[in-house]
N, C-alpha and C positions, 0 to 999 in steps of 0.2 A: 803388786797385784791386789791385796788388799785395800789399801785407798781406792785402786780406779774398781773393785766389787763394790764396797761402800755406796762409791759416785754413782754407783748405775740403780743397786735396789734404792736410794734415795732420788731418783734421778725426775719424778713428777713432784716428788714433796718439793726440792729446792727448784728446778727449774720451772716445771709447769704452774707451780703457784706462785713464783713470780712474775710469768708471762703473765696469769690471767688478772692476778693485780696489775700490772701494767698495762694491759688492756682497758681495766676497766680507768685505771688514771687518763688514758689517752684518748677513749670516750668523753671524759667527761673537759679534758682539751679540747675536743674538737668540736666538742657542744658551744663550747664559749666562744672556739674563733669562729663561728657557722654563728652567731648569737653578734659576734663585734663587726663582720662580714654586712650582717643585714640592717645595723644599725648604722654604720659609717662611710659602706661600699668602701671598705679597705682591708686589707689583709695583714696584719703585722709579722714581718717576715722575720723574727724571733720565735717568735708565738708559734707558726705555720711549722717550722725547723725542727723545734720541740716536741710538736706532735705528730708529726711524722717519724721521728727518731722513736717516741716512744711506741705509735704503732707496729714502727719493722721491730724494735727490739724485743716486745711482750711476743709481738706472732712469734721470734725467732727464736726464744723462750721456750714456748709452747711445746713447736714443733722440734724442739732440741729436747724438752722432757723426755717426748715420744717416742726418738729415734735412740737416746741413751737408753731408754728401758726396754725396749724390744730387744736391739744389742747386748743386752746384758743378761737376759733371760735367755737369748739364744746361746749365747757364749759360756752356759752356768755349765759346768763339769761335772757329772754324774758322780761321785765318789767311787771308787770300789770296794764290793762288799769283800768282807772274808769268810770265808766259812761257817755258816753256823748253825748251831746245832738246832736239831726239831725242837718245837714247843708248841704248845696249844694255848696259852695264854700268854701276854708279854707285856711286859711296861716299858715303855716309850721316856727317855729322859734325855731332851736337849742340853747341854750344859756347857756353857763358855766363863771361864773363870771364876769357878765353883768349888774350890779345893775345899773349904771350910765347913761345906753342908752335902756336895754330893753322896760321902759316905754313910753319909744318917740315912738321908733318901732313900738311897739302893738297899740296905740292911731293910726298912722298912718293907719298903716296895714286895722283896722277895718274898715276905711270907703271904704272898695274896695270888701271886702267879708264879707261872713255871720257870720265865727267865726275866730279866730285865737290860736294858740295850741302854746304852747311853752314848750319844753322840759326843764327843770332843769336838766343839766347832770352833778349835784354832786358839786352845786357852794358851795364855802365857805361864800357867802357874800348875800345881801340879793336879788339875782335875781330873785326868786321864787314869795317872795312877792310883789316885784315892779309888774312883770306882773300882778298878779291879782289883783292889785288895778287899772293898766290902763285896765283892761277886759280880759285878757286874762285867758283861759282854761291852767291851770299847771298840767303836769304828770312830777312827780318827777324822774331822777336815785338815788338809792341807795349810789352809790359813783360815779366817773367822769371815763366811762365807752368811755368815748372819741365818736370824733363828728360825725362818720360812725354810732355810733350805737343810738346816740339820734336822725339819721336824718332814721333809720328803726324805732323807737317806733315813730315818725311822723308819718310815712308812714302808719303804722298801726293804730294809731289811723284818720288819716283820713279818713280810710276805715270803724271803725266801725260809724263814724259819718253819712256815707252815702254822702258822700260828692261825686257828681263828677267832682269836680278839685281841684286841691290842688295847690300852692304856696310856694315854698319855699324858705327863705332869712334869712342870716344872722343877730343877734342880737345886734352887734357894731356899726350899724348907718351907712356901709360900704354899704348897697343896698339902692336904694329910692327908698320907698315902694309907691311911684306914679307912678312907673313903671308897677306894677300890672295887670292895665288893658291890658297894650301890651299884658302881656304874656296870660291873659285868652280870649282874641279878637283874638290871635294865635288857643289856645285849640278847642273855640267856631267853627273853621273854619275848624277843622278836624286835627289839630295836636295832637299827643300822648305825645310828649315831649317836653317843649320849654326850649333853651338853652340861658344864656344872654351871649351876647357878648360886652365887655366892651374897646376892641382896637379901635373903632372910635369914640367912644365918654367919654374917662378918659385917661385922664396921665397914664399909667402905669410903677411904677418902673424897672427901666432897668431889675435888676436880675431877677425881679418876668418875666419881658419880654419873657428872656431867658430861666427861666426853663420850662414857658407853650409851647414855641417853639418847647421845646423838648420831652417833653409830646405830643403834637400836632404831632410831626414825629413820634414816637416810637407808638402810636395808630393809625400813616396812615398805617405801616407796617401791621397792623393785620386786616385792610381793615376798618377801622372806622375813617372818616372825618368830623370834628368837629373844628368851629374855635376858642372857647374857652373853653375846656373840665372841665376846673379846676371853672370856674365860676360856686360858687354857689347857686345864684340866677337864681332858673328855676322852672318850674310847668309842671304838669303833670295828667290826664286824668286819671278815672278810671280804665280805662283798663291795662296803664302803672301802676301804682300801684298796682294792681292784678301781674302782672309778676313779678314789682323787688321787691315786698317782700319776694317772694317767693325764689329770686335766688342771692338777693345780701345778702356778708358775711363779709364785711371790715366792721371793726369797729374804722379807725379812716379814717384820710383826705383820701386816696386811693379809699373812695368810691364815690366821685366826679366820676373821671373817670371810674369808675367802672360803676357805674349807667348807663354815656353814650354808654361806651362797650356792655353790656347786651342788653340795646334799640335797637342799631342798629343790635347787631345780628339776635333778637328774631324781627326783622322787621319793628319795631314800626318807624312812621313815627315824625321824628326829623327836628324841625324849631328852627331858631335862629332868636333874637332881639336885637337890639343895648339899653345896658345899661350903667347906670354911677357908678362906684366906686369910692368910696372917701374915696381911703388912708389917714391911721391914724398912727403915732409913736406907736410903742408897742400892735397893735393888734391884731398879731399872737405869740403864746407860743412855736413854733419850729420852731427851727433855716431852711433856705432854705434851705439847702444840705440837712436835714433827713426830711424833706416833700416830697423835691422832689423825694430822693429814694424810701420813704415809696409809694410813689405814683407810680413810676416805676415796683416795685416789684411786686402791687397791679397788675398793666394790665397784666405783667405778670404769675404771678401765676395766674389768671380769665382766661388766653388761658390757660395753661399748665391744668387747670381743670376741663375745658368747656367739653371738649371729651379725657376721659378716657381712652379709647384704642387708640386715634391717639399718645397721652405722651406716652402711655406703646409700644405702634408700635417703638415711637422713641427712647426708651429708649433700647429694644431689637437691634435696627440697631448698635446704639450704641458703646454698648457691642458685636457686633457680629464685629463690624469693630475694634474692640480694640485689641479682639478675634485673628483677620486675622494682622494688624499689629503687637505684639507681635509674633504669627510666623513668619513672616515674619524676623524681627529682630532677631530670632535668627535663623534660616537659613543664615542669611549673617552672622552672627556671627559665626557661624561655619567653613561658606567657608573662610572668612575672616580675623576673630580673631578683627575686628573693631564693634562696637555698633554704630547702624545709630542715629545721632541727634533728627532728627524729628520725626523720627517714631516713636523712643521710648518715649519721650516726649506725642506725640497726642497718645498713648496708653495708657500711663498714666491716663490722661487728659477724655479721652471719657470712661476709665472706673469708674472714679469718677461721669461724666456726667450721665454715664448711670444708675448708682446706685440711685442717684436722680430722674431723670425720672421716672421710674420705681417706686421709695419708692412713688412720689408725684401719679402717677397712678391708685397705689392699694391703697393709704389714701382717692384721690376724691372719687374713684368705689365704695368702701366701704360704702363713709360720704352718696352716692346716691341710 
């Protein structure tokens, strides 16, 4: 069960980015045989094998991304909560095989709010127990359901606490949980969402630098401006709670950004505070190139699913222009007896586009 959970919140990093690499490999086949075509009026039937194989294989990619991640998000198991007591304030701690820091954490945490909650997301080791010997409230996963979806059974259990503000920070000793109060002295003042921002005041590693840079541009495009989106140390207001349980679906790192995308659509009034992070050798389990994609693909598919019919709008233009280039290409092919490069290449290309669009479409409209 856990491999094929794994397979599925990873299921656009490893699949769909190798489709679209393969797509764009098999464009640029098909440019060459459209290119050896018009120079020699011959086809080389290796050549042609080749790019065909890689065109069905990248499509089949793609749409095998698409269909594992939808599956998997529908298939995700709610946890069940246990019982728990009222609170008005709460800290939030995801933790998977954290035996060695979760206790400092939770000790900390407690003197800032009323309770503190820590997810068990399927450790092997004894993090479950350590928290509740320093006081913390434990809801266990079943198996390690990955950290998008231990930071929704938070989010949920903070809401049957009655809590209205919640806090939420990592388990590795990477947030100071004497930061706390900034972020509820934010809440207190009428923020919905507070975000820590850790660039003025932590070292941060060059790569890690670069990839939130590009995270940080790739969500200014879809109109959300955020100076450190992937920090996940932040707190949030009942209100906000009430909307992103409802609407967020990433079950692993992706729902950082995710969270912040949703807020600022749905209107919710987003404040940042200067926090400290203290990088540690070995405290992330995935390498940065599959965070960061997992992350990319996350904002991604959240716009492609947001509004159902603007994806199916684009996915129809698509196809309609794929549609009109393919004629196009072969009317000059006619007069000509030449195949145009480009055209028939973005015909291709936009009907692959379009077939995704379209499938991602009717899978949101449906799941809504």
């Amino acid at each position: 069960m856990a491999d094929l959970s794994r397979l599925g919140r990873h299921s656009l990093t490893y699949f769909a980015t190798a489709g679209v690499l393969l797509l764009l490999v098999a464009g640029f086949l098909l440019w060459l045989l459209i290119g050896w075509y018009n120079d020699t009026r011959k086809i080389g039937l290796l050549h042609a094998v080749v790019t065909f194989l890689a065109l069905a294989l990248g499509h089949t990619l793609l749409i095998t991304g698409v269909v594992v991640y939808v599956a998997s998000r529908r298939g995700y198991p709610e946890p069940l909560l246990p019982d728990l007591p009222k609170a008005s304030t709460v800290a939030l701690i995801p933790a998977y095989n954290e035996e060695k820091t979760v206790a400092g954490v939770v000790r900390e945490a407690k003197k800032y709010v009323d309770m503190v909650i820590v997810v068990d997301d399927g450790s092997r080791d004894g993090t479950a127990e350590a928290a509740e010997e320093a006081g913390a409230v434990v809801v266990r996963h079943p198996y390690n359901m990955g950290y998008g979806a231990a930071v929704r059974t938070l989010m949920r259990a903070a809401l049957s606490t009655g809590a209205q503000y919640a806090v939420l920070l990592d388990a590795d000793g990477q947030h100071d949980p004497a930061d706390i109060p900034k972020f509820l002295e934010k809440l207190k003042e009428g923020a919905d969402v507070v975000i820590g921002n850790r660039f003025k005041t932590s070292k941060v590693p060059t790569y890690r630098k670069v990839g939130i840079q590009i995270i940080r541009l790739v969500l200014r495009l879809f109109g959300v401006k955020i100076g450190d989106p992937e920090n996940g140390f932040r707190a949030f207001n009942r209100r906000a709670l009430e909307v992103l349980v409802k609407e967020l679906e990433e079950t692993w790192m992706g729902i950082s950004s995710q969270t912040v995308y949703i807020a600022s659509r749905r209107k919710l009034r987003i404040e940042e505070v200067p926090t400290t992070v203290r990088y540690k050798e070995g405290t992330s389990s995935e390498s940065p190139v599959a965070h960061g994609l997992s992350v990319l693909w996350t904002i991604i598919w959240t716009w492609l699913t947001e509004k159902p019919r603007r994806t199916l709008a684009l996915g129809i233009a698509a196809l309609a222009a794929s549609a009109a280039l393919f004629t196009y290409v072969i009317l000059l092919f006619n007069a000509t007896r030449y195949i145009r490069l480009t055209y028939t290449t973005s015909a291709i290309l936009l009907e692959i586009i379009a077939t995704v669009l379209i499938s991602v479409a009717v899978a949101s409209a449906v799941k809504k």
